[in-house]
C-alpha positions in Angstrom: 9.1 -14.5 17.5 10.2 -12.4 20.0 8.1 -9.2 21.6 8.9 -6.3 23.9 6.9 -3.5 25.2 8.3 -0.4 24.5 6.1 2.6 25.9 2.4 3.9 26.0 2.0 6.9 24.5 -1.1 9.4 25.2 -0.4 11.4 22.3 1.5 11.5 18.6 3.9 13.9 20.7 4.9 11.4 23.3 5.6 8.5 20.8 8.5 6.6 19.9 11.2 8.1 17.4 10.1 6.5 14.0 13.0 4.9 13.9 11.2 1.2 12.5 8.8 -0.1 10.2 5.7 0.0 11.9 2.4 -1.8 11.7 -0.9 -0.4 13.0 -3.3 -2.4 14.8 -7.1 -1.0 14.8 -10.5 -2.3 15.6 -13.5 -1.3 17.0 -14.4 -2.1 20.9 -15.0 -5.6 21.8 -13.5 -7.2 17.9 -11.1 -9.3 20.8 -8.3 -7.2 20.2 -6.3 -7.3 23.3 -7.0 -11.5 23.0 -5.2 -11.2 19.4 -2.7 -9.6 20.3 -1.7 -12.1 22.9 -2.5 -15.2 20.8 -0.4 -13.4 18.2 2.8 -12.9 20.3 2.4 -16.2 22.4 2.9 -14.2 25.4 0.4 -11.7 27.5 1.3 -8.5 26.6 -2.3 -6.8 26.7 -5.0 -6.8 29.4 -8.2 -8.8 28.2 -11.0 -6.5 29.8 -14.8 -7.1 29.7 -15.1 -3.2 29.6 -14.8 -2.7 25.6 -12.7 0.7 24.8 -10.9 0.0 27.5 -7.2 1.1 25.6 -6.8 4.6 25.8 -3.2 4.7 24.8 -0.7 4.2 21.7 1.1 0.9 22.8 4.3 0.5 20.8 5.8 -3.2 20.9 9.1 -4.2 19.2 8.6 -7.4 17.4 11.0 -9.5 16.1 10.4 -12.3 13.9 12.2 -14.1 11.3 15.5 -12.5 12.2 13.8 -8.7 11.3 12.1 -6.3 13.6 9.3 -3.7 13.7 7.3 -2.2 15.2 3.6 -3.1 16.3 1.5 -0.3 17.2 -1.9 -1.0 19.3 -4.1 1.7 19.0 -6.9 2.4 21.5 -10.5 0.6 20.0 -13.1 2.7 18.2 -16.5 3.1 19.1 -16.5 2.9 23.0 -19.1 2.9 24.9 -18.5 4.9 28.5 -16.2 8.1 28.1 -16.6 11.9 27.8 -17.6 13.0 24.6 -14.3 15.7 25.6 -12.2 12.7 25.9 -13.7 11.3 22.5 -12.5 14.2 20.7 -9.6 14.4 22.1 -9.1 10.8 21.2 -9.9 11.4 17.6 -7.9 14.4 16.9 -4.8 12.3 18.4 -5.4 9.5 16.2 -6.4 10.9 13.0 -3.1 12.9 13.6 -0.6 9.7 14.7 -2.4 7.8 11.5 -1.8 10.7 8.8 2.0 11.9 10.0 3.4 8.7 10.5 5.6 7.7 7.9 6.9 4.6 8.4 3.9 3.2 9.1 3.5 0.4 6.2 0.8 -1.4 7.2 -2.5 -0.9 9.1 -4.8 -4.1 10.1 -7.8 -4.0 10.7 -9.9 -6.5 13.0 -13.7 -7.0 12.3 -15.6 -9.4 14.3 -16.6 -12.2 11.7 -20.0 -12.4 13.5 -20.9 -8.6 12.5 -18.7 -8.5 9.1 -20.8 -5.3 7.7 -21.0 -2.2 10.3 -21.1 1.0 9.1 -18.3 1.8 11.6 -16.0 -0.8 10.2 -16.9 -0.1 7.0 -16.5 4.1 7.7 -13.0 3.2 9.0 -11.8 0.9 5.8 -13.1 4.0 4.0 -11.1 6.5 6.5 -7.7 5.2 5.4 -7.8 4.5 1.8 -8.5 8.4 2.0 -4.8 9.4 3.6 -3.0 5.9 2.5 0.3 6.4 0.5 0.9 4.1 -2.2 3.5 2.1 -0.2 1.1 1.4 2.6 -1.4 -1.8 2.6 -4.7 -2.4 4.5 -5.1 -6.1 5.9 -8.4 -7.1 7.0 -8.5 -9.4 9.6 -12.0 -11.4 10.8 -11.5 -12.0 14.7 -14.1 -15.0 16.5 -14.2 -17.4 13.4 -14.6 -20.4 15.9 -18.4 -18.7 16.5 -19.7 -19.1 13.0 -20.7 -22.2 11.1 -18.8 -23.6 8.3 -21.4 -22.2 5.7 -21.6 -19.3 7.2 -17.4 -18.8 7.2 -17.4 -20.1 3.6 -19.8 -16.8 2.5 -17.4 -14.6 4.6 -14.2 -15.9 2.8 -15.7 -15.6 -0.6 -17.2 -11.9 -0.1 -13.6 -11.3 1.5 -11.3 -12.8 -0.6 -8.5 -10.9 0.6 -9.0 -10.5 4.1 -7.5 -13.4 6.9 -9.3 -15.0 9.5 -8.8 -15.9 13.0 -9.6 -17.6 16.3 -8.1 -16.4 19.3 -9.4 -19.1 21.3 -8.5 -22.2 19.2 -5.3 -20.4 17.4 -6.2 -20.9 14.2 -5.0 -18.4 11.4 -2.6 -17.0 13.4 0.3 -18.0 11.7 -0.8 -16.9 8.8 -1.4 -13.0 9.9 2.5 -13.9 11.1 3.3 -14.7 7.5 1.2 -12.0 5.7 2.4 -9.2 7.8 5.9 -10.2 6.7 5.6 -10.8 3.1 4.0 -7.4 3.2 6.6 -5.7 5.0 9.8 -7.9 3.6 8.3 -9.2 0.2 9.2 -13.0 2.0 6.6 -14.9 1.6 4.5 -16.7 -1.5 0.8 -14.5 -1.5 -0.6 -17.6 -2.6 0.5 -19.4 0.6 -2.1 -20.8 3.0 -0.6 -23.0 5.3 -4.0 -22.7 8.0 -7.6 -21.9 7.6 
């Protein structure tokens, strides 16, 4: 797999011509997404901060894997903590925007942390894109910090989420199977049956 930055964009206005597949990337503050995204391209590519929300931007990254490219699209986290209710809005109104117009978006994942599976705000945001989503569009759930749950406790996860993926940053596991989903999904490649990693 192979991964460039492209650009950071403040708003739908200053982002990239549509010009590839994209894939969305969303999750609340602190779900470990700017870990995931460097476990996921083997390279560090995003700043791991302690301050959660700390993303403001649309980062576009050109990923190439398995000889065909798109694009990955990190969106700032929802639910931060320290900023203007003004900048919150603004935020908002930007995102709903970029997430409703954009066309060739044909995926969105979504991270939840596996050791809060059921928040409202997770929940509300699941429910917030099956609203606008076009029938060629999917959702992909993906449970972030698996390594911090029992085994009991990650068996009654997988079995209320039977569809979702799950994934530890810190050990790597799961990984290559978000690789694999995202391009069976986007390509039609890969056998939906296939587990190669737990």
């Amino acid at each position: 797999m192979k991964v460039k930055f492209i650009k950071s964009a403040p708003t739908i206005k200053e982002a990239i011509e549509p010009n590839f597949v994209e894939v969305a990337l969303l999750g609340r503050s602190n779900v470990g997404k700017s870990s995931f995204l460097n476990t996921f391209t083997n390279q560090k590519i995003a700043k791991v901060s302690q301050t959660p929300g700390k993303t403001k931007l649309i980062n576009f990254f050109e990923v190439e894997d398995e000889g065909k490219k798109y694009v990955l699209v990190d969106l700032p986290g929802f639910g931060y903590a320290k900023v203007s209710k003004s900048m919150l809005k603004d935020w908002g109104k930007n995102l709903d925007e970029f997430l409703k117009n954009r066309f060739n978006i044909k995926l969105f994942i979504h991270l939840r942390d596996a050791r809060h599976p059921d928040l409202d705000i997770d929940n509300n945001v699941d429910e917030y894109l099956k609203s606008f989503m076009r029938k060629d569009q999917q959702l992909l759930t993906v449970f972030t910090k698996i390594d911090k749950l029992k085994q009991s406790e990650l068996a009654k996860l997988k079995q209320k989420y039977p569809d979702a993926l799950f994934v530890s940053n810190l050990k790597k596991r799961g990984i290559d199977q978000v690789r694999k989903k995202i391009n069976e999904i986007l390509w039609g490649e890969y056998d939906k049956d296939s587990k190669t990693d737990s």
